[in-house]
C-alpha positions in Angstrom: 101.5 98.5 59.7 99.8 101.4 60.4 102.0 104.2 59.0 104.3 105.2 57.0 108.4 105.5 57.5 108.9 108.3 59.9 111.8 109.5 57.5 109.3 109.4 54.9 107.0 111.2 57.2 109.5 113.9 58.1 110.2 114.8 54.0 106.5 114.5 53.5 105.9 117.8 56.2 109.5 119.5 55.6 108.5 119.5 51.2 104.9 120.5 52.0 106.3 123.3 54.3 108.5 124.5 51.5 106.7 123.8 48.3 103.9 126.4 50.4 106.8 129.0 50.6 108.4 128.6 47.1 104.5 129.4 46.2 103.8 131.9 48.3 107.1 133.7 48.2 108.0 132.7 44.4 105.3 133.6 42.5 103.1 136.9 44.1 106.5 138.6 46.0 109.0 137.9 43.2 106.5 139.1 40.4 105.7 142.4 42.1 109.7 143.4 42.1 111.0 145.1 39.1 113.6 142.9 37.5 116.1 145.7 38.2 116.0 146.6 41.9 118.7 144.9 43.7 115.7 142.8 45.9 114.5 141.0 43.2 118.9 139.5 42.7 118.4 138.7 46.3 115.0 137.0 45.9 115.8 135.4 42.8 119.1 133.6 44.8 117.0 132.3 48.0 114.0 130.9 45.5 116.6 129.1 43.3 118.1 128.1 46.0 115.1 127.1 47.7 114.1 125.1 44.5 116.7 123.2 44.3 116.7 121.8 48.2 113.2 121.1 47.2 114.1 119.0 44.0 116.6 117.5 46.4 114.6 116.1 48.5 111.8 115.2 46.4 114.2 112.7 44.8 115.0 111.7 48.1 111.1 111.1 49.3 110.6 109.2 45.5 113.5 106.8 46.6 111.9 106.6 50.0 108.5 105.9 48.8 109.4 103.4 46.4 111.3 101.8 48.7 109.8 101.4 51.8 106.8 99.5 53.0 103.4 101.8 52.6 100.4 100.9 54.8 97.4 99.6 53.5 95.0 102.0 51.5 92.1 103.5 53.3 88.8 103.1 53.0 86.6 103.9 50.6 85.3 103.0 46.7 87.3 102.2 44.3 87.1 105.6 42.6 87.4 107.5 45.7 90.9 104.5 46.2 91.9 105.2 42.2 91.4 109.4 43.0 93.8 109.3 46.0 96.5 107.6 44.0 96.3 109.8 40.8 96.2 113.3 43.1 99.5 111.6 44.6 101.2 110.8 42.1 99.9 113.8 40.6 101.5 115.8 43.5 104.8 114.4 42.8 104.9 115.1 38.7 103.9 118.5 39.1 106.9 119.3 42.1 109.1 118.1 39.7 107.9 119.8 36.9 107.7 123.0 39.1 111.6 122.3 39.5 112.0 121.4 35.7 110.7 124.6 34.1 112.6 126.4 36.8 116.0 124.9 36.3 114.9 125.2 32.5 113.6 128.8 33.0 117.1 129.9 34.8 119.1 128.2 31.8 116.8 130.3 29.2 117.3 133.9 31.3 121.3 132.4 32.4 120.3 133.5 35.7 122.5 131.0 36.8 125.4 133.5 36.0 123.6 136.8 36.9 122.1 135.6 40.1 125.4 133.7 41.2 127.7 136.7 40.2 129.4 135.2 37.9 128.7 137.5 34.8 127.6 140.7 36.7 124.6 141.2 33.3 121.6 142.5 34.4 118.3 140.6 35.0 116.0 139.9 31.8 113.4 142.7 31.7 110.6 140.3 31.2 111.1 136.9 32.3 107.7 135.8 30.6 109.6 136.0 27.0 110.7 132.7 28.3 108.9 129.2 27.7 109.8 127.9 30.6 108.6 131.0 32.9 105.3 130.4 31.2 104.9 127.0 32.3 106.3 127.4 35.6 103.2 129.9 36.4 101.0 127.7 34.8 102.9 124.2 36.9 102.3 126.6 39.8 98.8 127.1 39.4 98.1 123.2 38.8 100.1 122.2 41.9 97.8 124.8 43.8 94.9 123.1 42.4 96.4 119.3 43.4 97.3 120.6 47.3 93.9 121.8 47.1 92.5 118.6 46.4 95.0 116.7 48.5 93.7 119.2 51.8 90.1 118.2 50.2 91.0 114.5 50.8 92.0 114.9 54.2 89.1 116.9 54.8 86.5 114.3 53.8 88.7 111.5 55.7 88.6 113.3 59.1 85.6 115.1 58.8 82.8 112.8 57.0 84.6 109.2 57.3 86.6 110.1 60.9 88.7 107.2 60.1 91.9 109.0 61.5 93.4 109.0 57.8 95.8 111.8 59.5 97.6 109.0 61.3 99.2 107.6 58.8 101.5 110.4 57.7 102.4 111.3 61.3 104.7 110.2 63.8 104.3 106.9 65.8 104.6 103.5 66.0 104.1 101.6 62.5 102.7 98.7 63.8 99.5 98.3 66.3 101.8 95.5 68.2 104.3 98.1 69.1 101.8 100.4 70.5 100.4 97.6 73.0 104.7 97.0 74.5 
């Protein structure tokens, strides 16, 4: 086997994709609205919203990964082997963390209420009064740091190894047999 699942492959692009926008979008546009212009209710909705499809499907890609047949690991040392595994697994702690302090973050503010019109209170003033809001910056900022590392990875696989690492998280056939039929 040369690849993984293509479903797995799919959730793998489609998460990245949107853990990239919940970053981009979440943190820098949501922080420079003020908490009381109507934008930020709108914002607020789509990123919670967006969150939680995210936490969705990272449970989904879990289930997948544990349950699916994973191709051999790559070359290299053992370090460079343990490293790869660690920024992975890494990857997948800090997603769900990012969607832990948010889900814990929108319990503290009851956004849940506000931003789903159910109470019709305003937003908080400052969110940072929260705990959770805290660490969700800081989860953000490690999770930047891990992609970083992950794109580093790839980097040195295509680039200084050229073993075609790429391969195994795209589309194709798993096994070398079914590419010679």
């Amino acid at each position: 086997m040369t690849r993984y699942h293509p479903f797995l492959v799919a959730l793998h692009w489609l998460t990245a994709f949107m853990i990239l926008v919940a970053l981009l979008l979440g943190g820098p546009s949501l922080a420079a609205i003020e908490n009381n212009h109507p934008d930020k209710l709108f914002g607020l909705t789509g990123h919670m919203i967006w969150g939680g499809v995210i936490g969705v499907l990272m449970v989904v890609r879990l289930m997948m990964r544990l349950l699916t047949q994973s191709p051999p690991a790559p070359s290299g040392t053992k370090s460079l082997k343990a490293g790869a595994k660690l920024s992975h697994w890494g990857l997948y702690a800090l997603v769900f963390a990012m969607v832990g302090s948010g889900l814990a973050t929108a319990m503290q503010a009851d956004l849940f209420a506000i931003v789903f019109a159910v109470s019709g209170a305003p937003l908080p003033v400052d969110f940072n009064v929260y705990a959770a809001r805290v660490a969700h910056g800081a989860i953000a900022t490690a999770l930047l740091g891990f992609i970083g590392l992950h794109l580093m990875g790839w980097a040195y696989h295509q680039f200084v190894l050229r073993d075609g690492l790429i391969r195994r998280m795209w589309f194709g056939k798993r096994h070398p047999a079914q590419a010679a039929e």
